[in-house]
N, C-alpha and C positions, 0 to 999 in steps of 0.2 A: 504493500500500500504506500509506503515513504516513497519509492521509487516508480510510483505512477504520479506523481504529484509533478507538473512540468513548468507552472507558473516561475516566472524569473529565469529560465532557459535562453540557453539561445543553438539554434541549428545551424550551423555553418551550412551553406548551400550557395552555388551561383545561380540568380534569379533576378530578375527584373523588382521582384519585390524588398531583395533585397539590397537591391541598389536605388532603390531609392531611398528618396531625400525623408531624413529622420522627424525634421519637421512635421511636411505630409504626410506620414503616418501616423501620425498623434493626432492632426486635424481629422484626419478620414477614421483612424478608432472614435475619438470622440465622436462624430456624424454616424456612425454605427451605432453606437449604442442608444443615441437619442433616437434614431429611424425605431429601433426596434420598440421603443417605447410610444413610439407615434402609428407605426402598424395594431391593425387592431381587427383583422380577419385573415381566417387560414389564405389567402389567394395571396396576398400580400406578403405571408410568411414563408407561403413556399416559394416568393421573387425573391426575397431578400436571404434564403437558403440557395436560391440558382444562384445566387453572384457570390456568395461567398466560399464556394463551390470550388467557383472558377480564380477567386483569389489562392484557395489553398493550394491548386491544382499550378497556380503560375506560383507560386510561394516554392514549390520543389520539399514542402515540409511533409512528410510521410499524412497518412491519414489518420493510421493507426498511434503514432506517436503523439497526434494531437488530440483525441479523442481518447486516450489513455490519462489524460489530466482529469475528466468526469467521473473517476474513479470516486477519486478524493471528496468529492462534492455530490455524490449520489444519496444521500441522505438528507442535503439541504432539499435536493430535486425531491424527493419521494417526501417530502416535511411539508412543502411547499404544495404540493399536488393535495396534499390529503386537507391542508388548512381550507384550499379554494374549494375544492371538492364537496367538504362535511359544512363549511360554514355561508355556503354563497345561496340565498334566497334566490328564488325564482317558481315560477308560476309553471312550470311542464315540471311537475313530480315523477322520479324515475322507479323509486324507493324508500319506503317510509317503515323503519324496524323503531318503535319506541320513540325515543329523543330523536333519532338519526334519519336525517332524511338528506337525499341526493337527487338534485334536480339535476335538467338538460343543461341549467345555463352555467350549474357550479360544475359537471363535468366539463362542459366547451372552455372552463376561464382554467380549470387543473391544467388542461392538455395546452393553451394557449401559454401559460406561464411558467410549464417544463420545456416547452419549445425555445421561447425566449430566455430562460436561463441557459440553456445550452448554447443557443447561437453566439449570447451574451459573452460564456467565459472563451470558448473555441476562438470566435473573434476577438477575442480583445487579446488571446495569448498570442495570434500572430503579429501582432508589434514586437515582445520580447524575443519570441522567436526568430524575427526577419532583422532583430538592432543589435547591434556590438553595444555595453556599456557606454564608451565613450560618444557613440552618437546619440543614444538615449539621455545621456547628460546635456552634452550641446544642444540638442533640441528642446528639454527642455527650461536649458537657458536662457535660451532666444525667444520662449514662447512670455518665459518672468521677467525679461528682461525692461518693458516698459513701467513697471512695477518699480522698480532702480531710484525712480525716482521719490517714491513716498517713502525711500528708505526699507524697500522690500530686498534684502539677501538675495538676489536672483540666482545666482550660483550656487552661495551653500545650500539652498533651500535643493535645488537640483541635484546635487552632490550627496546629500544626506537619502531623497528618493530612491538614486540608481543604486549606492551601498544598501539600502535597505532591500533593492528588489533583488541584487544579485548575494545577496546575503541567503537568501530563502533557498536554491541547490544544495547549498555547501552546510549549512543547518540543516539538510534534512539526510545528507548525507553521511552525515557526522552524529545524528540519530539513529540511523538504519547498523551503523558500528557498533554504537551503545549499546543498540537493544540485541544485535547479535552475540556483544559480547557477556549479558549480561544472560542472554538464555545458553551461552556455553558453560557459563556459572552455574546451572540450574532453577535460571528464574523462571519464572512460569507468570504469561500477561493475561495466556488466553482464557482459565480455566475461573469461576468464581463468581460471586455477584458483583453492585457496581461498587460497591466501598471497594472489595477485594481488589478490585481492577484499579480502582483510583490508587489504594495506599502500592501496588507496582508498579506505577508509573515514577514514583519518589528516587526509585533506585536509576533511575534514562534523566531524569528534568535536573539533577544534582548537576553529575558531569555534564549535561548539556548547558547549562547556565556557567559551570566552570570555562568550557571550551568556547565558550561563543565573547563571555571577557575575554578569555586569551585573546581569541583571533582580533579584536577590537581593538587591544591594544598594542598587537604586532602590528596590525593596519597604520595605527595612528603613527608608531614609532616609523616604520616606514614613508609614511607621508612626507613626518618633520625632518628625516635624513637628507629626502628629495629635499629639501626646501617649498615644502607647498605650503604657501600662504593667502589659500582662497583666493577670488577673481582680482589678487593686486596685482598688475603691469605682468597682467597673464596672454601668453600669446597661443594659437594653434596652429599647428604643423597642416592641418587637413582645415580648410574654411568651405562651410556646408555650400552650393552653391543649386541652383532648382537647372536642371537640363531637362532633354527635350521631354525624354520618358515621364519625367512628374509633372510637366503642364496635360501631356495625355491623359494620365493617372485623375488630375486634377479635373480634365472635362470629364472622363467618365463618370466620377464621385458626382458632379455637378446635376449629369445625365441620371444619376442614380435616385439624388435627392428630390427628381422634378417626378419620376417615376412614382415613391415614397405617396407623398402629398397625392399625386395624380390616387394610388389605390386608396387614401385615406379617403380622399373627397367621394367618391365611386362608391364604398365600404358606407356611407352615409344614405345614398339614394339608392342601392341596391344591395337589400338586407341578406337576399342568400348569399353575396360573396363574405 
């Protein structure tokens, strides 16, 4: 389970998605995830499943690698389904046991709101997966950067983000060691109720809180040797620049978002889509 966990990855691959500009992909996840919350009929969902399809598909990122992340998360999905499901009034009753009743419209919003969680975490993991840290940082530099001026940290604030998301592999990495080495010891996680369960978890969260200050503060020590002294008379070797491939990238998002709207407005005056 620790090593189905993908968020904070990244997949080396040659791709058009991965050459692009780090910026645009932060504006175009961010326009994804808001689309998906402004769709609001299956006809709609399965446009914005055809194109992200065709993202993955130009991304070069396995299928199964990405889809190996819902792993982790399949318990908010099945949490989520059951709340919509058991607690959503409506007038077509499908099944009514005691307290418990399941209409047409809490089943339609379950199945509507496991769709969008999944498209939600799948897309937004290919930003991490298509960005090196260092671009993931510059980008979102440039996005804080006008911020600069009310006295907003634009860099640290950026810097502190990309260490926190690439922190999250190597954490759980360094989990999966723990906990192997701790069932070579003869610990046992699986077996017990949930106290049982909680009070072995005590013997993983020690050393992991141990190891995770270590690394923080060989990081930091590493920094100061560098001489890093956050965005002071800081220069970069690569300056992000938009060619031709992300003004295309950019009209098709464009094309995307007219789409979005176009099936919301539709989704309004014809009720079976």
């Amino acid at each position: 389970m620790i090593r189905d966990i993908t968020i904070g990855q990244y997949y080396p691959a040659e791709s058009p998605v991965h050459r692009m500009d780090a910026r645009l992909k932060l504006a175009i996840t961010f326009i994804f995830i808001v689309s998906l919350f402004v769709v609001n009929s299956f006809v709609g969902y399965g446009f914005v499943l055809v194109c992200l399809a065709l993202v993955i598909k130009t991304s070069k990122v396995p299928v199964k690698f990405m889809l190996r992340g819902l792993k982790s998360i399949m318990i908010i999905i099945l949490f989520t389904a059951f709340i919509n499901l058991f607690l959503t009034k409506g007038e077509h009753v499908l099944l009514h046991v005691g307290f418990v009743t399941v209409t047409m419209e809490g089943l339609l919003l379950a199945i509507k709101m496991c769709i969008r969680l999944v498209m939600l975490i799948v897309g937004s993991s290919i930003l991490t997966l298509t960005t090196t840290p260092i671009q993931l940082t510059d980008a979102i530099e440039y996005i804080l950067k006008p911020f600069k001026k009310i006295g907003v940290p634009a860099h640290e604030i950026a810097m502190m983000m990309t260490i926190a998301l690439r922190f999250i592999p190597t954490l759980l990495d360094e989990t999966d060691k723990i906990i192997k080495a701790q069932q070579a010891r003869g610990a046992d996680f699986d077996t017990g109720n949930l106290i049982q369960k909680a009070k072995a978890l005590i013997p993983i969260l020690v050393p992991l809180f141990v190891s995770a200050f270590r690394r923080a503060e060989e990081l930091a020590m590493a920094m100061e040797a560098r001489c890093y002294h956050g965005d002071e008379h800081r220069t970069r070797m690569n300056v992000m620049k938009m060619k031709s491939g992300d003004y295309r990238a950019a009209g098709l998002t464009a094309v995307y978002v007219v789409a979005i709207i176009g099936l919301r407005v539709a989704a309004n005056f014809l009720p079976l889509i």
